[in-house]
C-alpha positions as CSV (number, residue, x, y, z in Angstrom):
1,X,-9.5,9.1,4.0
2,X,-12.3,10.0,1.6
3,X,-14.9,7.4,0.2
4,X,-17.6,8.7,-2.1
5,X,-20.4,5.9,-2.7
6,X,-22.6,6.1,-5.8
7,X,-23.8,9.7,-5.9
8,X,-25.7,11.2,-7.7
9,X,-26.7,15.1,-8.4
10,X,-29.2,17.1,-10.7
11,X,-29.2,20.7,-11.1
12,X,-32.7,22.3,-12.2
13,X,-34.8,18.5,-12.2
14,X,-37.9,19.1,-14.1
15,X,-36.8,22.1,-16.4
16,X,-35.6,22.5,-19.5
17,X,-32.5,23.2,-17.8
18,X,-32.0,20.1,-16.5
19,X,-28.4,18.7,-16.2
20,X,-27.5,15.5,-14.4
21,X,-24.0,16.4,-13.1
22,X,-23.3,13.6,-11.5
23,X,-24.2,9.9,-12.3
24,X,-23.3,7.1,-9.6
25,X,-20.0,7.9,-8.5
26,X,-17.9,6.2,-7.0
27,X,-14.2,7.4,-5.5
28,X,-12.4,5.4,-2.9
29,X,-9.4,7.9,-1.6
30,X,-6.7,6.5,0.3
31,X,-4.7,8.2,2.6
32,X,-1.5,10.1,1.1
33,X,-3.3,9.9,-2.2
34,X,-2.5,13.1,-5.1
35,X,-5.5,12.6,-7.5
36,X,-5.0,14.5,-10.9
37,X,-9.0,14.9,-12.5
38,X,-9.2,15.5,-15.8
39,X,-12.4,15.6,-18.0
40,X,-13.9,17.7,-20.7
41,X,-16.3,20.7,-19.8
42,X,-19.4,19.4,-18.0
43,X,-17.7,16.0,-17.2
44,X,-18.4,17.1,-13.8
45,X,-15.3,17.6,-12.5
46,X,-15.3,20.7,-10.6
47,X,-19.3,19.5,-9.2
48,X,-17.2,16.8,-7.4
49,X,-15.0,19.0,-5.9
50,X,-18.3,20.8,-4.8
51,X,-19.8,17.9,-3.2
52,X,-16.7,17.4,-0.9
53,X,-17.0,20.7,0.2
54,X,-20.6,20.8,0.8
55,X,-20.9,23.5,-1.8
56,X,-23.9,21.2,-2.5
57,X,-25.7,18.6,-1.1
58,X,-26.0,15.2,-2.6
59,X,-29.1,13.9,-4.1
60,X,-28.8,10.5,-3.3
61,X,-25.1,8.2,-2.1
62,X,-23.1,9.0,0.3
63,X,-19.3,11.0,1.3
64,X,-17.5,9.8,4.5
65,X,-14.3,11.6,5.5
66,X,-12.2,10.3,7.7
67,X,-14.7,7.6,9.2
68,X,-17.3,10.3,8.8
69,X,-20.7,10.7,6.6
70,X,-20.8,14.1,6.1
71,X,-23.0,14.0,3.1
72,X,-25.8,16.4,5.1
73,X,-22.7,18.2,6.3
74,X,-23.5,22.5,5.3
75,X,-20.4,24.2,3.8
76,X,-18.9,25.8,7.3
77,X,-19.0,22.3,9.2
78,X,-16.9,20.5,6.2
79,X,-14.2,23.5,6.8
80,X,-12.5,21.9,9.4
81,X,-11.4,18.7,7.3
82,X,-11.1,20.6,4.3
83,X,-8.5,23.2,2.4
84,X,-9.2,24.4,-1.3
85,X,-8.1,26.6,-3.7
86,X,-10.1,28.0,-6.9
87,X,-9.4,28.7,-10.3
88,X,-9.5,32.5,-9.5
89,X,-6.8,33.7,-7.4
90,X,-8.9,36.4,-5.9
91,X,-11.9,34.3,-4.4
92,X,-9.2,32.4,-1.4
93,X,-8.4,35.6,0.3
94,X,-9.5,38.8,1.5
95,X,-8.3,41.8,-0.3
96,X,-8.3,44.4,2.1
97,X,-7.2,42.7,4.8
98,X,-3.4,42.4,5.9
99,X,-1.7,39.0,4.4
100,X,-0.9,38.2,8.6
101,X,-4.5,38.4,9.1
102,X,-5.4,36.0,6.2
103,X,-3.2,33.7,7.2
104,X,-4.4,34.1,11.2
105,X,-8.3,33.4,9.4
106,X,-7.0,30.2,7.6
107,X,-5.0,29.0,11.1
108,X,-8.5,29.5,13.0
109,X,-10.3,27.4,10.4
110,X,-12.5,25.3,12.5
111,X,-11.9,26.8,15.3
112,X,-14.1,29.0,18.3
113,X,-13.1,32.6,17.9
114,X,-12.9,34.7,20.9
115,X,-11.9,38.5,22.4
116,X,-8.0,37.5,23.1
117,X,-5.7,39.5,20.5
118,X,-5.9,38.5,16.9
119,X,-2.7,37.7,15.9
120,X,-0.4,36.2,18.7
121,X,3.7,36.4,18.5
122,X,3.8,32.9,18.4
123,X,1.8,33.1,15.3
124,X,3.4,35.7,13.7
125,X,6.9,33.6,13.7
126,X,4.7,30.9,12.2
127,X,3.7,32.6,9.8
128,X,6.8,34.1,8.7
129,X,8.8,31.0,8.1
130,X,6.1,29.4,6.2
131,X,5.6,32.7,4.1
132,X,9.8,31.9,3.8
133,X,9.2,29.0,2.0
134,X,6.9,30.1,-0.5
135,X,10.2,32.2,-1.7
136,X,8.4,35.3,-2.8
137,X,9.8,37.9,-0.4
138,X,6.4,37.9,1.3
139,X,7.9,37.1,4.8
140,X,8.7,40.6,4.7
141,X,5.6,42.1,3.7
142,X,3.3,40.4,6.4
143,X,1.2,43.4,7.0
144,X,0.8,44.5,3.6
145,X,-2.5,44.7,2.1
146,X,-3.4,41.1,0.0
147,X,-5.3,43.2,-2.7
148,X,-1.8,44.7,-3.5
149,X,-0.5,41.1,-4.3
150,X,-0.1,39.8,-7.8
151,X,-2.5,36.8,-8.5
152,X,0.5,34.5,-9.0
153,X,1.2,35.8,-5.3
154,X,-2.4,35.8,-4.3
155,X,-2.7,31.7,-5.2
156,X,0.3,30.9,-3.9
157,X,-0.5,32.3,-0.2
158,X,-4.2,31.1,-0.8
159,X,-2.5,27.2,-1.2
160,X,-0.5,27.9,1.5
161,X,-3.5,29.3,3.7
162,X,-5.4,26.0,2.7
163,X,-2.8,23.6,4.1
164,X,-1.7,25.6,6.9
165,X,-3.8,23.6,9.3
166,X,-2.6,20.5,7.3
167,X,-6.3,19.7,6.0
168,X,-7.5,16.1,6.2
169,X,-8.3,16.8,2.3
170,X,-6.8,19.4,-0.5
171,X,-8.8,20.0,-3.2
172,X,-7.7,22.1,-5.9
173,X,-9.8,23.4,-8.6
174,X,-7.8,24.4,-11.9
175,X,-5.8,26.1,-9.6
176,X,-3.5,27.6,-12.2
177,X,-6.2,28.2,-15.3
178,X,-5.8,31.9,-14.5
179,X,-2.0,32.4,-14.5
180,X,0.6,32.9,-16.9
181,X,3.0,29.6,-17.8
182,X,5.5,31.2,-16.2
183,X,3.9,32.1,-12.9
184,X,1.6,28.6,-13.2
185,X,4.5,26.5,-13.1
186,X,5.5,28.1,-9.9
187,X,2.7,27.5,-8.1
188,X,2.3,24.1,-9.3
189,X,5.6,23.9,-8.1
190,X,4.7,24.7,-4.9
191,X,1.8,22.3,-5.1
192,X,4.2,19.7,-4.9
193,X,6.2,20.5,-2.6
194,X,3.6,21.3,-0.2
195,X,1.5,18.4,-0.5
196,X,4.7,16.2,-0.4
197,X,6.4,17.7,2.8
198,X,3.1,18.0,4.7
199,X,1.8,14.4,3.5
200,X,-1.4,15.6,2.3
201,X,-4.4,14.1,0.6
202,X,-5.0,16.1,-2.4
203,X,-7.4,15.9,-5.7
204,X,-6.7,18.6,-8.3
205,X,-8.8,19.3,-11.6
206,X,-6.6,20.5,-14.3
207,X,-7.1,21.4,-17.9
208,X,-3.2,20.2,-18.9
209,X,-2.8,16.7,-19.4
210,X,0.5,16.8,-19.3
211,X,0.3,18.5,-15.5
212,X,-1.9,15.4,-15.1
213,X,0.1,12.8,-16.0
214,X,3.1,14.4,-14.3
215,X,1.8,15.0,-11.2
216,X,0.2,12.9,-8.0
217,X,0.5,9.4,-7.7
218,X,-3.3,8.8,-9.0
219,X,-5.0,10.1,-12.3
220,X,-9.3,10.0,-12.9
221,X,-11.0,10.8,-16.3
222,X,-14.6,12.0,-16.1
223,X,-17.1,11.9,-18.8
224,X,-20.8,13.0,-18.1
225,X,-20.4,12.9,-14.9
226,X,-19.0,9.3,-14.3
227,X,-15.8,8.5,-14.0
228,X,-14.7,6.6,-17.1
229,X,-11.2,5.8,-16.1
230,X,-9.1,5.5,-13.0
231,X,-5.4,4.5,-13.4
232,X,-2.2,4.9,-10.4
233,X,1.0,3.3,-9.8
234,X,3.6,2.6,-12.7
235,X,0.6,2.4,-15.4
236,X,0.1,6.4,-14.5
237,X,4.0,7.0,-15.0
238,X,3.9,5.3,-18.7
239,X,1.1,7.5,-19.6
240,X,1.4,9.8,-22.6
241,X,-1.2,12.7,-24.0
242,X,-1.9,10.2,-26.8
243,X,-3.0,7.5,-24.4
244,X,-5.6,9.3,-22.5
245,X,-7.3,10.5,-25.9
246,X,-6.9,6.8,-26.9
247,X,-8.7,5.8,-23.6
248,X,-11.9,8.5,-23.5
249,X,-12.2,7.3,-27.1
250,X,-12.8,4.1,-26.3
251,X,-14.3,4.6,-23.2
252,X,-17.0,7.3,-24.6
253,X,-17.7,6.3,-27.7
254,X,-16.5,9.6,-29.1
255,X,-13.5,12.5,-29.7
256,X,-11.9,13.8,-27.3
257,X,-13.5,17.4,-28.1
258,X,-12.1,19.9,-25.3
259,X,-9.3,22.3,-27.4
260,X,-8.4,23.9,-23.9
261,X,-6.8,20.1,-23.0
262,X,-5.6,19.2,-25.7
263,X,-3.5,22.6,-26.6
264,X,-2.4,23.0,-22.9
């Protein structure tokens, strides 16, 4: 579904800024795959995410999605394949904009746009029984005004907007850093049932180990900006926190140093 081959990528070469986000790469993802990515800050995590979505261009390698190398792909033509969420709830929809009418922009992802009327009946029936099964009464609040949402509410019909047109890839970018425990468990909740019942391809950076251990089928440590371990199947269920600091020790050469993980 998703093969990224040695890539590399430099942000400000020749300064004294200079930071070599990504060194060689290299990420075969399979269809049906729920990749946890964990790493400490500026493991490069969230660049990868980035390079999917066209957010930046690669400086040298290579990213075929579905049978296609779309590595000099711009953001808008990736759109199509792709669904995302980010770690702030308020960045996936538009505020002052009706939550039908998000969910009708999400729907036409891809898509020509033309004069017919925005938001068929067809659609709005679709779009109330999958607001149903988010379970947060928002089935009944269709033309109210997304800025008036909570951000637990916000993320959850911004994860639903991102699979509605059942993406060829879900990427998911600490997609619950910004909530409270309570509220973050629901929408990681929601996570999983989505991506299961929709048999999505999915890779989520998260900050909780636990979360990444617990979830997906597939879990990747990155370490300036390399990924230092890559482990699936019933090696990933016997996992513990312990383990993983165990690995990155021996894999980097040093302490895991990242509070934010480790506390989560």
């Amino acid at each position: 579904m998703l093969k990224i081959t040695d890539v590399y990528k430099t942000f400000n070469t020749g300064t004294i800024n200079e930071k070599k986000a990504l060194q060689g790469v290299n990420l075969h993802v399979h269809p049906g795959d729920f990749i946890t990515i964990i790493g400490g800050n500026g493991a490069g995590k969230s660049t990868v995410l980035n390079m999917i979505a066209g957010v930046y261009m690669v400086d040298s390698g290579s990213i075929v999605l579905d049978g296609k190398d779309v590595s000099k792909y711009p953001e808008y033509k990736r759109a199509e394949y792709l669904g995302r969420v980010f770690q702030d709830p308020m960045r996936g929809t538009a505020a002052d904009m009706e939550i039908q009418e998000n969910l009708a922009l999400a729907f036409r992802r891809g898509k020509k746009r033309g004069l017919g009327w925005g938001i068929t009946k067809e659609e709005k029936a679709l779009y109330h029984d999958a607001l149903k099964r988010l379970d947060l009464g928002l089935e009944d609040r269709m033309t109210s005004k997304v800025g008036l949402l909570s951000g637990g509410q916000r993320q959850a019909l911004t994860l639903l907007m991102a699979s509605l047109k059942k993406p060829k890839v879900l990427l998911l970018d600490e997609h619950t850093a910004a909530l409270d425990p309570k509220t973050a468990k629901k929408v990681l909740d929601l996570t999983e049932s989505i991506i299961a019942d929709n048999k999505l391809t999915a890779l989520m950076v998260t900050h909780n180990m636990k979360d990444a251990i617990r979830l997906g089928n597939r879990l990747i440590m990155m370490h300036e900006g390399r990924i230092i371990y890559d482990v699936s199947g019933e090696e990933k269920k016997k996992l513990e926190v312990s383990d993983l600091l165990q690995k990155f020790e021996e894999v980097s050469g040093g302490e895991f140093a990242n509070d934010r993980m480790m506390l989560a």
